[in-house]
C-alpha positions in Angstrom: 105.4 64.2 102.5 106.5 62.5 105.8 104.2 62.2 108.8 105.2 63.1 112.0 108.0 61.0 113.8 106.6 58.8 116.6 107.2 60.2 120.2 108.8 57.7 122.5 106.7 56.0 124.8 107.7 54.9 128.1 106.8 51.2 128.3 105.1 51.3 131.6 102.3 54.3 131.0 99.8 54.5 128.7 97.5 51.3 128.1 97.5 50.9 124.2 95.2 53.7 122.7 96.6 55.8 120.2 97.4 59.3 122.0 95.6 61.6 121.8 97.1 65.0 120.2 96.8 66.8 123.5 99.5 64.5 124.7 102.5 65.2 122.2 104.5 67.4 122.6 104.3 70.9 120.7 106.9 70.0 118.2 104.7 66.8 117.6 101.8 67.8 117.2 102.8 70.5 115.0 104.2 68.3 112.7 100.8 65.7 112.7 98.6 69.0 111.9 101.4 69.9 109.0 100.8 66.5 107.8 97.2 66.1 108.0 96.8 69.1 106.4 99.7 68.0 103.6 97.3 64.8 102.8 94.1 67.2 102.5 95.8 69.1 100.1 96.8 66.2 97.7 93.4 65.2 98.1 91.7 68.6 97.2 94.5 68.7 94.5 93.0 65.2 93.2 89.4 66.7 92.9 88.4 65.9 95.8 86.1 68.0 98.9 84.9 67.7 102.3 88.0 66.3 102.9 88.7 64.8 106.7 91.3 62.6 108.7 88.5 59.7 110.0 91.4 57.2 111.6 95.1 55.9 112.3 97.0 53.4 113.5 100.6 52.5 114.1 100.8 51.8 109.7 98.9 54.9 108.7 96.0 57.3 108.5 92.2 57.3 106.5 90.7 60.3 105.5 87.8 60.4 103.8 86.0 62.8 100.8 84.1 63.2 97.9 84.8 63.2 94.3 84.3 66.4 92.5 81.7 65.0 90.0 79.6 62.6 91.7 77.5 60.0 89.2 74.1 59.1 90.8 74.6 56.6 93.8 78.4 57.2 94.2 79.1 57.2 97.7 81.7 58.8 99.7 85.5 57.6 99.0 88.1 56.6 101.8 92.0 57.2 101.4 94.0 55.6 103.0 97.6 56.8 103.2 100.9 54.6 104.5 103.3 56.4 106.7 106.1 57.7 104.9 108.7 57.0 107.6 107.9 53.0 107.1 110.6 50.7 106.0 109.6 49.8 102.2 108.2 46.5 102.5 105.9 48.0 104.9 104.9 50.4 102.2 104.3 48.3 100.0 101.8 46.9 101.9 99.1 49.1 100.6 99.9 47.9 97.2 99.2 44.8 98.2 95.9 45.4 100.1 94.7 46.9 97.1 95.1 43.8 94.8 93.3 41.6 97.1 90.7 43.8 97.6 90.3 43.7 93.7 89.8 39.8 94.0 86.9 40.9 96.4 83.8 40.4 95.0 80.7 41.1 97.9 77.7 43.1 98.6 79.1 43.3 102.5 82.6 44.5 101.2 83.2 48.5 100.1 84.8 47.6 96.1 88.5 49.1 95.5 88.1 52.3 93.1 92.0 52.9 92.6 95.1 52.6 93.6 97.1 55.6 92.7 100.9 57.4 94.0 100.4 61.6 94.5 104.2 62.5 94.4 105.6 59.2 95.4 102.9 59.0 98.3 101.1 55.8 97.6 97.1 56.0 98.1 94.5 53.6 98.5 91.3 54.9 97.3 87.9 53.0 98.4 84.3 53.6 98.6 82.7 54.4 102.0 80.3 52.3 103.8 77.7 54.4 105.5 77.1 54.3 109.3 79.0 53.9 112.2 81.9 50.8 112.8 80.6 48.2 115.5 83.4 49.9 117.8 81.7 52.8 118.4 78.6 51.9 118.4 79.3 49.3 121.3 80.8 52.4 123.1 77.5 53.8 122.6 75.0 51.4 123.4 76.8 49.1 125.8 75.7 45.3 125.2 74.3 45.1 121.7 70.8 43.7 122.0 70.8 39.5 121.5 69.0 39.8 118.0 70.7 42.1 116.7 74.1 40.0 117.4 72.7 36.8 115.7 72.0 39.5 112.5 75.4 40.7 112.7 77.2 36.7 113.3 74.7 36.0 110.3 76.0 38.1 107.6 79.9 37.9 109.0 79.0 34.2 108.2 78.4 35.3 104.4 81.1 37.0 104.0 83.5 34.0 105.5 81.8 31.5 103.5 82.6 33.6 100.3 86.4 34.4 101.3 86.8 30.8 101.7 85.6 30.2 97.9 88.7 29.9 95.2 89.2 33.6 94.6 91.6 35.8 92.3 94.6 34.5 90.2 95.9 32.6 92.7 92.9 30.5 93.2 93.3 30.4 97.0 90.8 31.4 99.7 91.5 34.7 101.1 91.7 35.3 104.8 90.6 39.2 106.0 93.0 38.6 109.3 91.8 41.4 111.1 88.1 40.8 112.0 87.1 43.2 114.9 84.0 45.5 115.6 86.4 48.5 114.6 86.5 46.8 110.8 83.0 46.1 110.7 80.8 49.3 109.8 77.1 49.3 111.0 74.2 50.9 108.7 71.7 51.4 111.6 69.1 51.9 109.2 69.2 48.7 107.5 71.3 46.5 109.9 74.0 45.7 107.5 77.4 45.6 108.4 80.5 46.2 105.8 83.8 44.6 105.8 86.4 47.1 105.7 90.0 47.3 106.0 91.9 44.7 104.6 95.6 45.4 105.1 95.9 42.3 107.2 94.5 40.4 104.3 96.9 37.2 102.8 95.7 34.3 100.0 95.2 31.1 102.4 98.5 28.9 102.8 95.8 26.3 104.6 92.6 25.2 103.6 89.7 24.9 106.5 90.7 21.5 107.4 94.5 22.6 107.7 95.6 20.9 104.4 98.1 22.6 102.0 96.8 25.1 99.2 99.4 25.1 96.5 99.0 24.8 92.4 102.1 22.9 91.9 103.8 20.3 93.6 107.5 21.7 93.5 105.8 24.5 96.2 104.9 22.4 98.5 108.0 20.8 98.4 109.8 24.5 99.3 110.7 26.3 102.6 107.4 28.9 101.8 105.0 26.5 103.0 107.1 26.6 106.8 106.8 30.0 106.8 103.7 32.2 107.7 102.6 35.1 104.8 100.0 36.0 107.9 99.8 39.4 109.0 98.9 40.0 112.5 95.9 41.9 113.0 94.6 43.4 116.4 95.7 41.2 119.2 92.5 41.9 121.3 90.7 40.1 118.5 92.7 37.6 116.6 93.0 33.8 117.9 96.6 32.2 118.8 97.3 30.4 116.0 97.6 33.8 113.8 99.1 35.4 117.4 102.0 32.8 117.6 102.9 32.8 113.5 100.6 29.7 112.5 100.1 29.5 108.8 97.6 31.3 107.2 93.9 29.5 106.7 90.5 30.9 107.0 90.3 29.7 110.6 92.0 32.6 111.6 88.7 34.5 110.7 86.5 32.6 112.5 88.7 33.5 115.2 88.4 37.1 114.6 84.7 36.7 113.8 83.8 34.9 117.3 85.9 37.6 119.3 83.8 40.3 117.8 80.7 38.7 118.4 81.6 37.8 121.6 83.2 41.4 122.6 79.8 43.5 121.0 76.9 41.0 122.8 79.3 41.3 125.9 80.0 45.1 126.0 83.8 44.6 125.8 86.9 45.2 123.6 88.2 42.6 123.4 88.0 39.0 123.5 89.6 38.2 126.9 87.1 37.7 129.0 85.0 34.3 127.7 86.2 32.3 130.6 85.1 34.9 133.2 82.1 36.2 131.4 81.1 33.2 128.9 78.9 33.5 126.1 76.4 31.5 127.9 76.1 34.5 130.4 74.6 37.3 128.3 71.2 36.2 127.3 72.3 34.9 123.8 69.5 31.7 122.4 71.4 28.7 124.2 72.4 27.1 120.8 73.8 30.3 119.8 76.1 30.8 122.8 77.1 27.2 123.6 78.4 27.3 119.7 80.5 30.8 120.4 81.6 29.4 123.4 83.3 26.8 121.8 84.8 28.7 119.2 86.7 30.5 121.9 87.5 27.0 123.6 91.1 26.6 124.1 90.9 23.3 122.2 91.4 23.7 118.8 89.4 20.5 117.9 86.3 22.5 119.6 86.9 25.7 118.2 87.0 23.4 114.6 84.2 21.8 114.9 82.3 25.2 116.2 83.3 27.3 113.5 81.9 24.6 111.0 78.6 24.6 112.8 78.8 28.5 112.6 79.1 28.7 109.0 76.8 25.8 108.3 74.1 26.5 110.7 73.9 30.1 111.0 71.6 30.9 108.0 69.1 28.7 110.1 70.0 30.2 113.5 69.3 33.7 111.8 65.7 32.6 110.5 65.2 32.3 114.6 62.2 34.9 115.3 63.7 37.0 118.2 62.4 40.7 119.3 64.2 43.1 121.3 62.7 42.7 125.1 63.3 45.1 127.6 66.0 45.3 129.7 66.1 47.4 133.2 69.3 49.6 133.1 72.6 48.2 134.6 72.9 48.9 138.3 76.9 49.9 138.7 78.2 47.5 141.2 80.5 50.6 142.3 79.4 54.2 142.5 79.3 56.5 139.1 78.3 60.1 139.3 77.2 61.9 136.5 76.8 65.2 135.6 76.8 67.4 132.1 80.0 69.0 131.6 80.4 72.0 129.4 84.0 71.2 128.9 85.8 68.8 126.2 86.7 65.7 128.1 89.8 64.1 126.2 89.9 61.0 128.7 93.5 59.1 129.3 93.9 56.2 131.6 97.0 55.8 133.1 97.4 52.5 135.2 99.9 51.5 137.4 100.5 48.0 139.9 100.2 46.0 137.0 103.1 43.5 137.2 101.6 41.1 139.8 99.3 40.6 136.9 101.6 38.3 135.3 102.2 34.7 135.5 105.5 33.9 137.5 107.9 32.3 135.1 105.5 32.8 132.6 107.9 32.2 128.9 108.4 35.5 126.7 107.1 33.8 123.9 106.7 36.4 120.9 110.2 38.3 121.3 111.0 37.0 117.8 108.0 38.7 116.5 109.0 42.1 115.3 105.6 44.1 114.8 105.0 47.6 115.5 101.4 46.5 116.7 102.6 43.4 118.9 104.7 46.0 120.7 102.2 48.6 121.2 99.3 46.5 122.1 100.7 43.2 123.6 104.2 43.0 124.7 104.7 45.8 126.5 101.6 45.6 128.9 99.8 41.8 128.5 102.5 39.4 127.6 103.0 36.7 130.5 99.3 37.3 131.5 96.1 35.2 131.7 93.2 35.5 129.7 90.9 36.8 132.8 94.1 39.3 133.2 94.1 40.5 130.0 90.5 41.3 129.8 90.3 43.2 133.1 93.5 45.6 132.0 91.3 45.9 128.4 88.0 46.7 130.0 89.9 49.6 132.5 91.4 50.4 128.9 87.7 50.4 127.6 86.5 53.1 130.6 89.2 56.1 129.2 87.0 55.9 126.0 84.1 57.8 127.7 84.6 61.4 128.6 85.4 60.4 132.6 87.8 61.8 135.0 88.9 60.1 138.5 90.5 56.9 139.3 89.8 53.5 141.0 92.1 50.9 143.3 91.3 46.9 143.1 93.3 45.3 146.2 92.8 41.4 145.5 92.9 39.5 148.9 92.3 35.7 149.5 88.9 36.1 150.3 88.1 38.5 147.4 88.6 42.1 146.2 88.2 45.2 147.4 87.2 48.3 144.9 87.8 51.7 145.9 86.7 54.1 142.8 86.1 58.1 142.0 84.1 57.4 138.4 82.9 61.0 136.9 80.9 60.6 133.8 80.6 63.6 132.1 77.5 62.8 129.6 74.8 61.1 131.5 73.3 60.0 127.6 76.4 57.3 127.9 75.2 56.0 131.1 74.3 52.6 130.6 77.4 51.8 128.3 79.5 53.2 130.5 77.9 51.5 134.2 77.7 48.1 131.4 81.7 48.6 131.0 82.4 49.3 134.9 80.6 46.0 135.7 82.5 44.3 133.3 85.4 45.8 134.7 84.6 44.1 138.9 82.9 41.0 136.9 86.4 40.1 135.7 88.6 41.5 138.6 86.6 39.1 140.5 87.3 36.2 138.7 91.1 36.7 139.4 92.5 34.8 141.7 96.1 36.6 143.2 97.1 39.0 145.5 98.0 42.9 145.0 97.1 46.3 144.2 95.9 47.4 140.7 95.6 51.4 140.3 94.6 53.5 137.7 94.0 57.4 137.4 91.5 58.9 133.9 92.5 62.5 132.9 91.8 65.3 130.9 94.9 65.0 128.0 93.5 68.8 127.6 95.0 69.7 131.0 98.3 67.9 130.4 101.1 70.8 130.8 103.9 70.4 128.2 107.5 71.6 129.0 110.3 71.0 126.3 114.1 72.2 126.8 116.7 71.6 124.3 119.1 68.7 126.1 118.5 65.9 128.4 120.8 67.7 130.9 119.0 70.9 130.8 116.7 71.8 133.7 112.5 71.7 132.7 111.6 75.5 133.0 107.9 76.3 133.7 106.6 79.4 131.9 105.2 82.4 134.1 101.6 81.8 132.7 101.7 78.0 133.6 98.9 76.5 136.3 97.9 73.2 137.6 94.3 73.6 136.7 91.2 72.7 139.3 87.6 73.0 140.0 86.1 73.7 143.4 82.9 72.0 145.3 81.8 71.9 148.6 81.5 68.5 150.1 80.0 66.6 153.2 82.7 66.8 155.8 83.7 63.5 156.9 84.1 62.9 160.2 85.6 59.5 160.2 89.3 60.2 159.5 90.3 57.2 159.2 88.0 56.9 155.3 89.8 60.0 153.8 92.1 58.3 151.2 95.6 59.7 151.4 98.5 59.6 148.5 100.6 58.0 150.2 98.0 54.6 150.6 100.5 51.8 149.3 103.8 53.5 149.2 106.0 53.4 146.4 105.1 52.0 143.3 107.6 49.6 142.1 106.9 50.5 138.3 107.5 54.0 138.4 111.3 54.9 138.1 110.8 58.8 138.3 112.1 60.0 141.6 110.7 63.3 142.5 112.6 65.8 144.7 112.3 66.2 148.1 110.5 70.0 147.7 107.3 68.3 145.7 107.1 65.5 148.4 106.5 67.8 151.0 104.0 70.4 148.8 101.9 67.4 148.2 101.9 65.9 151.6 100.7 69.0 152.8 98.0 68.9 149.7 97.1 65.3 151.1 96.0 67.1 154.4 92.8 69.2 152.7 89.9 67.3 151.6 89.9 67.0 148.2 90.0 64.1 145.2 92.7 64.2 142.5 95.7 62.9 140.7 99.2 64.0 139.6 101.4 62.4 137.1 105.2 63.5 136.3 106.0 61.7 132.8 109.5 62.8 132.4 111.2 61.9 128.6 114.6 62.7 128.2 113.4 66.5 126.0 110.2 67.0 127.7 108.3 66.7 130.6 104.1 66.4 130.6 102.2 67.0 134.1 99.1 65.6 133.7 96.5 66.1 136.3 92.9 66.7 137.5 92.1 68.3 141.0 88.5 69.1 142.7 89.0 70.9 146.1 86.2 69.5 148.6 86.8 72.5 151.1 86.3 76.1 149.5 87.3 77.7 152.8 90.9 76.0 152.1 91.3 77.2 148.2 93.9 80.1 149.2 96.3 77.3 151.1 95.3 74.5 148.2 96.5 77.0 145.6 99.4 77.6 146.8 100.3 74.2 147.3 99.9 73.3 143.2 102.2 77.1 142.9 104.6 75.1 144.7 104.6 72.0 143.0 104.8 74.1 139.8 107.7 76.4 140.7 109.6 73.0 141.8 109.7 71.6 138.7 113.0 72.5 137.7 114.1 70.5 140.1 113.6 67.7 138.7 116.1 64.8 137.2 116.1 61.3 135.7 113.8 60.1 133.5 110.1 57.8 133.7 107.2 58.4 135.4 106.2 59.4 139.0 102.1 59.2 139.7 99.9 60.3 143.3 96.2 60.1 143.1 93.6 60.7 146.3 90.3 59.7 146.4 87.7 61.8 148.0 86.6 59.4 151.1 87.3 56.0 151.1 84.0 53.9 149.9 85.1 50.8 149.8 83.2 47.6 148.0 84.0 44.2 148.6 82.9 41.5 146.1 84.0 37.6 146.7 85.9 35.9 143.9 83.9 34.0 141.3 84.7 31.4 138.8 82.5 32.5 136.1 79.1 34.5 135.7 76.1 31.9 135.7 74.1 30.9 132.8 71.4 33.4 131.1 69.6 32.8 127.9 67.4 34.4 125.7 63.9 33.0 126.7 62.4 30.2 124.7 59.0 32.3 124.2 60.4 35.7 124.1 56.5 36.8 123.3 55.5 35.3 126.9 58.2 37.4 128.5 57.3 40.8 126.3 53.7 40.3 128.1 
């Protein structure tokens, strides 16, 4: 039962989300719907219903269902399956997962139920924790209200303090290693949050105060005690010392468990951006964000002796009484129109101009590493970067999870940046998340201090156009039915020339190797000439081609001429050789916002005598 093989990437596109299944190719995606429906099959086989795929990641896939006789108060079961095409010790993984979770013993942690093989396929069966993970809900509701983070650092605090306890046969602490909002599911109806995935999870090598954890002295006398057994978990989350192979020790969780916190109270997704936007910006109670400010510190004797505080002091922090005050809604430092679309928004971002992001010189530190994750999420786009870096390419990353189309251009000068964006929201219910993560987005371009051009364009994966041929040599043949897809609305005219944005702004892109021919140059220098807004992106991989695009003419009286143009682009296609990427996007005017460069946001706590301020 083998899932499907993993398309090649090109290293400079797509930001780290996984794809989405409008951007394989047919052959691809085929072969993921063959497999997900392989898995729901074993499952119903098993005894199982309401089967469905809930997640995956670059080691495997969840799906979740219910047993066939369900005992009063049995919950809802998750599977989770390891993909097949792994090398073994990869595979065996799972196995391993499993017996830790066993050692597991917590009211905050979903209990193992079995570990079973269905035709060699090994399966991870465990029970379901109801609501929503901390991910999502973050999407939803932007900044999570202040009292509602000290709840959640309160019982992530209860859980640490009893992974840190002599657990299992080993009688070692264990450490979770991959803490994040997406492993930490939300019960909105009681407030409780679950601990859930544990296949980063390892029995401590170190104890808290970095000291040796080994039953006999001829161990820690051995080579085992040099190496790491850590895993790595999500890089946007977990602190360096688990990043750069440090041994394992339940600091690394109060690493992951002050990234989270930071990332939900900050309307992020990552952990990136403490030194732009520090804790002791976002209305936390001063004690409270002084203390997660120092456990993101960059020195390790302040991030020790904040974690201890944390775990010592939070039951008392949580007895704190705090209500939720009102807030006015964000005001979006950059324009965001909104309007209800009737169409399934499958958003991509694509960014380009991101080199001059990293660090001259800056050391390739992790290329002995070898982790599918590392690769996906960190080497290829953020290694060689600052922190501030980092978090502004996350939070443009953050923007493609709301159903948005357009595109945006941050030019960094010495005496600040300028923004130019086209932000299309497409459910005005996600509003204030979704103005909270464009802020976000300028807050931390402003705190970078370089010169050059960032650029990124959000899609529609549904209107990505898939063209296959059989060999690398072949030429890419569009079908007869094939269309570059656009809507039409009138727009102001403008009468200031010199603001309509043109394709050609910045000239070529240094990171895009694709070299288009000559006959789709001209059809879309003739498109730049008609007032529109749009993008087009050529992603050319040595057995297929994808065209992703979204166009909105501005100038109905122009739709016969615009038309053609895209025919022409289309029917020059097969013109095309050589391999990577080739992207154009136009704004509709230019609207440009300048904000100067900062340091860091300024203080803002939660009042004192929050009652005072409710009145």
């Amino acid at each position: 039962m083998a899932p499907p093989s993993q398309p090649s990437q090109l290293q400079q596109f797509y930001i780290p989300e996984e794809q989405s299944i409008y951007l394989l190719s047919h052959d691809d995606a085929r072969k993921l719907k063959d497999w997900v429906a392989l898995c729901t099959d074993q499952l119903r086989q098993l005894g199982y219903h309401d089967i469905e795929m809930i997640g995956k990641g670059a080691y495997g896939f969840v799906f979740s269902g219910r047993p066939a006789l369900e005992r009063a108060g049995e919950t809802e079961h998750v599977f989770k399956f390891t993909r097949i095409n792994l090398p073994q010790h990869l595979q065996d993984r799972l196995e391993d997962e499993a017996y830790i979770l066993e050692q597991v013993e917590h009211p905050r942690v979903p209990r193992l139920i079995a570990f079973q093989r269905a035709r060699n396929q090994p399966i991870l069966v465990m029970e379901r924790a109801a609501g929503l993970n901390l991910e999502e809900v973050s999407l939803l509701e932007g900044r999570l209200k202040p009292r509602l983070v000290i709840r959640i650092a309160d019982q992530i605090a209860d859980i640490l303090r009893n992974l840190r306890r002599e657990n299992g046969p080993s009688g070692r602490p264990i450490v979770h290693g991959d803490i994040k909002p997406s492993n930490l599911v939300f019960d909105a109806a009681t407030e409780n949050v679950a601990l859930i995935d544990w296949g980063s999870s390892v029995f401590a090598q170190l104890d808290a105060n970095q000291q040796f954890l080994s039953p006999n002295v001829m161990e820690l006398m051995s080579d085992n005690l040099q190496q790491t057994n850590a895993r790595l978990g999500d890089v946007y989350f977990i602190g360096d010392d688990q990043l750069y192979g440090g041994l394992s020790s339940p600091r690394f969780d109060e690493q992951g468990a002050a990234g989270t916190l930071y990332a939900l109270a900050s309307g992020q997704s990552c952990r990136f951006g403490h030194r732009a936007i520090p804790a002791s910006a976002l209305g936390l109670p001063m004690e409270f964000a002084r203390m997660l400010d120092g456990m993101l510190d960059p020195d390790p004797e302040k991030r020790r002796e904040a974690g201890d505080y944390y775990l010592r002091e939070m039951p008392r922090l949580a007895r704190t009484v705090m209500i939720d005050l009102p807030e006015p809604a964000p005001t979006p430092l950059v324009p965001v129109w909104t309007r209800q679309s009737d169409r399934e928004i499958d958003t991509v971002v694509y960014s380009s101009r991101k080199s001059f992001l990293r660090q001259e010189g800056a050391p390739e530190t992790l290329n002995d590493v070898n982790d599918v994750q590392l690769d996906r999420y960190y080497k290829n786009f953020m290694q060689g970067m600052g922190e501030t870096e980092k978090a502004f390419l996350a939070a443009v990353s953050r923007l493609g999870r709301y159903p948005v189309e357009g595109g945006l251009a941050v030019r960094w000068e010495a005496d600040g940046i300028y923004v130019d964006t086209s932000l299309n929201l497409h459910d005005p219910s996600l509003k204030t998340a979704f103005t909270t993560a464009v802020n976000n987005m300028v807050n931390l371009a402003q705190a970078i201090y370089r010169q050059g051009i960032f650029k990124s364009c959000l899609f529609n994966a549904r209107d990505t156009l898939h063209i296959d041929r059989d060999e690398p040599d072949q030429p890419f043949v569009v079908t007869p039915d094939m269309q570059l897809p656009y809507q039409v609305s009138a727009a102001p005219e403008v009468e200031d020339r010199s603001r309509v944005h043109s394709y050609f702004e910045d000239g070529p892109d240094p990171e895009e190797f694709l070299v288009l021919p000559d006959t789709i140059i001209k059809s879309l220098e003739a498109l730049n000439s008609i007032h529109h807004t749009g993008m087009i992106i050529f992603e050319a991989l040595p057995r297929h081609l994808k065209i992703h695009s979204h166009y909105r003419l501005l100038d109905p009286d122009k739709e016969a001429e615009f038309s053609q143009r895209l025919d022409e682009i289309l029917s020059a296609v097969n013109q095309i050789t050589g391999l990577g990427v080739s992207g154009f996007m136009k704004m509709p005017y230019k609207d440009t916002r300048f904000f100067p460069h900062i340091e860091r946001l300024p203080e803002r706590y939660y009042p004192r005598n929050p009652r005072a301020e409710e009145a």
